[in-house]
N, C-alpha and C positions, 0 to 999 in steps of 0.2 A: 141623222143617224151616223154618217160617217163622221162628225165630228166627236160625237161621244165617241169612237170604236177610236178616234186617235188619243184623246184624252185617255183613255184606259189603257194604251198600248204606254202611251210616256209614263205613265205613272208603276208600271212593269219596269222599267229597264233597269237595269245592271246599278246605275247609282240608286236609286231607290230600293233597291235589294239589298243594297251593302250592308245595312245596319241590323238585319234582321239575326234576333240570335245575339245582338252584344248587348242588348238591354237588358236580359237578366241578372246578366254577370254583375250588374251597376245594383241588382238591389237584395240578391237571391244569398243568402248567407250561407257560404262553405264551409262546411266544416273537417279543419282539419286537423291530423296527429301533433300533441302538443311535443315536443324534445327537449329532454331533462339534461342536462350535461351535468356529470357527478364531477365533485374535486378529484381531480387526480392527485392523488397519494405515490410517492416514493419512498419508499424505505433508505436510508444508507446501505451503500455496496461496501456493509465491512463483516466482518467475518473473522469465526478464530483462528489462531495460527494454527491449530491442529487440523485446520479444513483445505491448510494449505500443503500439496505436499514435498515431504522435507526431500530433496534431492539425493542427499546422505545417507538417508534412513538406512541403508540395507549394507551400508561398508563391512559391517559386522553384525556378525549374530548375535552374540554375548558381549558385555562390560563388566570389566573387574570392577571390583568396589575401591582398589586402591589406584590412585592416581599416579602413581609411580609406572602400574604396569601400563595404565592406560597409554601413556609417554611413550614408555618404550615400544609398543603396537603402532603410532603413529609417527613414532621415528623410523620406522620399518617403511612404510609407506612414503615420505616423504620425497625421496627422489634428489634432491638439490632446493627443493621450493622453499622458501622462506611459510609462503602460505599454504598450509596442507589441510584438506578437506577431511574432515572429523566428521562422525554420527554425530546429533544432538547428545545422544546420551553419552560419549566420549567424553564432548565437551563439558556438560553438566557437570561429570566426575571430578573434571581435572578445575572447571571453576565454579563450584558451587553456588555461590552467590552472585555470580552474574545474571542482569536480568535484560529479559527482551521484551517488544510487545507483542502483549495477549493478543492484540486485532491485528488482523491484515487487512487489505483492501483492495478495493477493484481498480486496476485491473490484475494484481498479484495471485500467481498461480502456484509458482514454486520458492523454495527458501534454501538456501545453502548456508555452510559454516565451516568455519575455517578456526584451526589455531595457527598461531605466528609465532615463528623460532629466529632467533638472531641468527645473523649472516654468518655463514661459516661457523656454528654454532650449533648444536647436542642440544640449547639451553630455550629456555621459550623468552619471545622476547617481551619488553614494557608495553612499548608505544609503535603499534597496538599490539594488544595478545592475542584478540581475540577479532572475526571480523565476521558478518552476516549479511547474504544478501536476499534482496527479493527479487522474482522476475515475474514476468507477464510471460513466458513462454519456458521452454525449457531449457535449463542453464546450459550458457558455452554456444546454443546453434544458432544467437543471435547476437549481434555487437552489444557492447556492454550501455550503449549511447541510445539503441532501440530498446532494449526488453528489460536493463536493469531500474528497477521501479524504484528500490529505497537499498538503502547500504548503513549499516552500524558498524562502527568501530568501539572496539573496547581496549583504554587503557590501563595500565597500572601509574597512578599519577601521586606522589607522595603530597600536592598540592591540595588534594581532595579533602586530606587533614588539618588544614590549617588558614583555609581562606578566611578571610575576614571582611565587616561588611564594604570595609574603604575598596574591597577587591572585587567588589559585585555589581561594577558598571563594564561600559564599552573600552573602558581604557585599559581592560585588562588584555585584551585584544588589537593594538592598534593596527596592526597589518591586514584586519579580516574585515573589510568597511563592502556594503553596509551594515551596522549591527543596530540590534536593539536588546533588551534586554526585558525577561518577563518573572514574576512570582520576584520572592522577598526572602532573604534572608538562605537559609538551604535549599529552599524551592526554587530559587533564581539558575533559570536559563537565560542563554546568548543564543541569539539565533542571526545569521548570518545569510544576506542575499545571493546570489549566484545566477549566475545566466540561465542555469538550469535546474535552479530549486532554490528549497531552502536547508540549512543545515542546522540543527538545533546543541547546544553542548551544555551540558552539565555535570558538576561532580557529585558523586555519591561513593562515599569512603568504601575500599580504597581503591574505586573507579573514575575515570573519565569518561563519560558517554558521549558519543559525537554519532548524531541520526542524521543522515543526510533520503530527502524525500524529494523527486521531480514534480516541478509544478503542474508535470498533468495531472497528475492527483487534484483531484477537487479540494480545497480546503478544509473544509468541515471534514471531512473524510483523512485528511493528512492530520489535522489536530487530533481525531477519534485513539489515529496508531502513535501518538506522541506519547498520549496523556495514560496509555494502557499498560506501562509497563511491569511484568510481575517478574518473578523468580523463575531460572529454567526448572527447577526439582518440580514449581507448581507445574510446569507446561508439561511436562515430561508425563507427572503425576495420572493427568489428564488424557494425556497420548496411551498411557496402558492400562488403563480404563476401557477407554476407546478406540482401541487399532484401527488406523485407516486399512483398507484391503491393502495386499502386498504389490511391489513396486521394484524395480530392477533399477540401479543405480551404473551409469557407464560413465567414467572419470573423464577429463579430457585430455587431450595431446598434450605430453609437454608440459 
């Protein structure tokens, strides 16, 4: 008797316990929530210029239809500055067929626009006449090295008329390395590497386009605002259709 009573006592103990409860688990089929992971989809972060807002917008309330008086309103204004901040629709007047791009992008928030008068000069000047920027923040209360996203210059270039195809490589640029060169014939852009972008140039009669865009700009997103560019009258067109809500403009120091 007392050896049956030890036998039953060892076959109790603690190791012989241990397993109880994990054999199920070895053949008992759990059944669990299956989890579907969807593609993630992104849209491009680009957006029209009208959704961006123009910094200017408000300098004036009205715009003469002649470009004469427009001048004279913003020689009023100018101060000493060579570059003086114009509404879009100032500048629209005095350059009609100036064109900018339709898209903006992320992360551009605001846009400004300047025309350019010769130094010491009443007269507007060539190279450039005309100049736009973009920002990720509000123009002026960030260095121009943090917030300014993309930069246009508009020239008046008599070379616009008459390039030819022997004039539609890198050599027409040798100072501006590295270059390459894209499209064929009038479609042909120079584009230019930089420490902190790229800068794209082409002529279109009788303008010189030079878009300079920072490489934080995503790529595809930087080509999107290259390749958009329309007429200011369309943008404008589009802007008083569409009024953004109203907006207070304060110039800056100096």
């Amino acid at each position: 008797m007392l050896a049956l009573v030890g036998l039953l006592l060892a076959s109790c103990s603690d190791d012989a316990l241990a397993g109880i409860g994990a054999g199920p688990s070895d053949w008992i089929s759990v059944s669990m929530p299956s989890t579907t992971v969807a593609p993630t989809t992104t849209l491009p972060a680009a957006f029209g210029v009208n959704d961006v807002t123009w910094f200017n917008d408000t300098l004036v309330e009205e715009v003469p239809d002649d470009p004469e008086q427009v001048l004279e309103v913003v020689r009023d204004r100018r101060s000493g500055d060579r570059f003086v901040q114009v509404s879009m629709a100032e500048l629209g007047t005095v350059l009609p067929e100036v064109e900018i791009p339709a898209t903006s992008v992320e992360p551009i928030t605001h846009l400004t626009s300047q025309l350019v008068f010769e130094s010491g000069s009443s007269d507007l000047n060539n190279d450039p006449v005309a100049a736009f920027g973009w920002w990720s923040a509000e123009p002026y209360t960030q260095s121009r090295s943090t917030a300014q996203i993309a930069v246009l210059t508009v020239a008046l270039d008599s070379d616009s008329e008459d390039i030819g195809d022997s004039d539609l490589t890198c050599d027409r640029f040798p100072d501006r390395e590295p270059c390459l060169t894209t499209g064929v014939g009038a479609d042909t852009q120079w584009q230019f590497e930089t420490a902190t972008g790229i800068t794209s140039l082409w002529y279109q009669e009788p303008y010189r386009y030079e878009l300079f865009i920072r490489d934080s700009v995503e790529a595809d997103l930087a080509d999107r605002m290259r390749t958009s560019f329309i007429d200011i009258g369309s943008v404008l067109a589009e802007r008083e259709a569409n009024p953004p809500p109203s907006t207070t403009t304060t110039l800056p120091a100096g």
